[in-house]
N, C-alpha and C positions, 0 to 999 in steps of 0.2 A: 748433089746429094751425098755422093763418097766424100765431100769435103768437111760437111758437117756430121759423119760418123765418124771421120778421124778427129777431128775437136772434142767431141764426147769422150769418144776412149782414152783420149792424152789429158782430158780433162778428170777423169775415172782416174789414169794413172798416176796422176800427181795428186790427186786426194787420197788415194792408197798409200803412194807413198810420206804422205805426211801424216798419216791415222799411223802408220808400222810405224816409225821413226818413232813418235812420241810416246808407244806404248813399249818398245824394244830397242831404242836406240840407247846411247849414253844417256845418263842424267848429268845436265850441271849442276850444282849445287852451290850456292853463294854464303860466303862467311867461313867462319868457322874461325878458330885459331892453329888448326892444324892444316899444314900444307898439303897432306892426303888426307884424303879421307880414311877415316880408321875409328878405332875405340875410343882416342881421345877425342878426336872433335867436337866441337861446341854444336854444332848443326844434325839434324838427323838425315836420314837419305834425301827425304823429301822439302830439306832449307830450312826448317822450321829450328826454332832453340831449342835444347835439349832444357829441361827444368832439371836444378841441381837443389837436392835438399844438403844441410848445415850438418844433420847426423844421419847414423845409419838407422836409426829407429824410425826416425823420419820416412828414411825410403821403403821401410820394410812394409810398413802402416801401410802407404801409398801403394805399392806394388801387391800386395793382399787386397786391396780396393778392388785395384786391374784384371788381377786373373780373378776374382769376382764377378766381375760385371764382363767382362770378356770370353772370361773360360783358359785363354792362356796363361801359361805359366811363364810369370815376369820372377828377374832378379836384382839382387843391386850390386853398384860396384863402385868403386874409390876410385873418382879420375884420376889420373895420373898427372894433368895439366893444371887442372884449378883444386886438388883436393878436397873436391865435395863428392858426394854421394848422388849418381844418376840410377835410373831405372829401366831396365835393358828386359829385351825378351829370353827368356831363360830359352839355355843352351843342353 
């Protein structure tokens, strides 16, 4: 009987520890063109491609959409890497 309460608990414990990890550990994050992560990168935290508009009217339009339908307050900015216009959460 004590032998199948310690399976449960270790079993408890290693499913905790894989629930924490995944919600508080690192994130990997795959792609990008930049070697850290940062303001240029082509990826967002979550691996996904970042959409780059062609002008800044473009982004302005789009980010006016966002904190619309959101409530937060989005901005835009001129990559530094690809010189287009991304759409970031204002700061």
């Amino acid at each position: 009987m004590s032998t199948v309460i310690v399976l449960i608990v270790a079993v408890a414990l290693i499913g905790f520890i894989l629930y924490w990890s995944s919600r508080h550990g690192v994130r990997r994050s795959s792609g990008g063109t930049s070697l850290r992560r940062g303001p240029n990168a082509h990826t967002t935290s979550t691996g996904r491609t970042k959409v780059s508009y062609a002008t800044r009217d473009d982004a302005l339009s789009h980010a006016r959409q966002l904190t619309g339908r959101d409530g937060q307050r989005m901005n835009v900015y001129q990559c530094a890497t690809c010189a287009k216009w991304h759409v970031g959460h204002g700061r």
